[in-house]
Legacy VTK file of the C-alpha trace (Angstrom):
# vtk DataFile Version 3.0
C-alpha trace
ASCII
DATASET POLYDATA
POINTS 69 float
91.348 46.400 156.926
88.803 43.665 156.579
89.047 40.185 156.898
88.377 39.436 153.333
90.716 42.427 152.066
93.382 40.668 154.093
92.928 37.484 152.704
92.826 38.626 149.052
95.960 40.685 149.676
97.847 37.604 150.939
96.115 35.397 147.626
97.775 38.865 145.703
101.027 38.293 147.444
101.530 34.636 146.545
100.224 35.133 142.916
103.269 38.217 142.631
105.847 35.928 143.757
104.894 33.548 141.662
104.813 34.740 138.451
107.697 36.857 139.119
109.490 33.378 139.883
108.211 31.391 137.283
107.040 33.500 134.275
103.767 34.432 132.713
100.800 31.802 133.208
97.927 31.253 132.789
94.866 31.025 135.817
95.072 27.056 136.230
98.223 27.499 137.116
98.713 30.267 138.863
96.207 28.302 141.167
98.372 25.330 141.401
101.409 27.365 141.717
100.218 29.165 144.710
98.170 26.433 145.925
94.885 28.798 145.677
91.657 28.045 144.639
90.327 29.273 140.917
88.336 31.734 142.579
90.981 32.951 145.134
93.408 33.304 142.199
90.670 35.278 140.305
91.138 37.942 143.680
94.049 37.752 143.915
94.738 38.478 140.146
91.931 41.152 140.311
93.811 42.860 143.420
96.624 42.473 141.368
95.268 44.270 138.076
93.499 46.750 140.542
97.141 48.066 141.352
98.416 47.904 137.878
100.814 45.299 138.905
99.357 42.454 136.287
98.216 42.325 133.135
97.173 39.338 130.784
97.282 38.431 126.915
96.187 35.572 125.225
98.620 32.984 123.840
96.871 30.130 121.642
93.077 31.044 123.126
94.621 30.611 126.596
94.892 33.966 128.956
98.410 34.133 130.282
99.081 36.574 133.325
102.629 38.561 133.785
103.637 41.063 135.561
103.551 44.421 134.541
107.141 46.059 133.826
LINES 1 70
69 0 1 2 3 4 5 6 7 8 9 10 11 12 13 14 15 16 17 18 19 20 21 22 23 24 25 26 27 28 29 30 31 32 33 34 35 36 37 38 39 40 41 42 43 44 45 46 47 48 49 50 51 52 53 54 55 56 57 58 59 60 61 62 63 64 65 66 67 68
């Protein structure tokens, strides 16, 4: 695996745990949760919705990210 695929994994990996954790959220503070970068929680999230594992929705023009049941 690449460098890069390893390091979006891991950005992945964090964002999971923390929305399992905590709940659905949006980007902002997914970021903050995970202590990412907006664009490394953008990967991550991407990875994430690459597997099927995320999904979004918007709540009051804001797009909130969960987990996928």
């Amino acid at each position: 695996m690449e460098q890069i695929e390893k390091e979006i994994g891991e950005a992945a990996g964090r964002i999971w745990e923390a929305v399992q954790l905590k709940g659905p959220m949006p980007r902002s503070r997914i970021a903050k949760e995970t202590n990412l970068s907006t664009q490394w929680a953008d990967r991550g999230i991407g990875w994430l919705a690459r597997e099927g594992k995320i999904s979004s929705e918007k709540r009051k023009n804001v797009e909130v990210y969960k987990l996928k049941e």
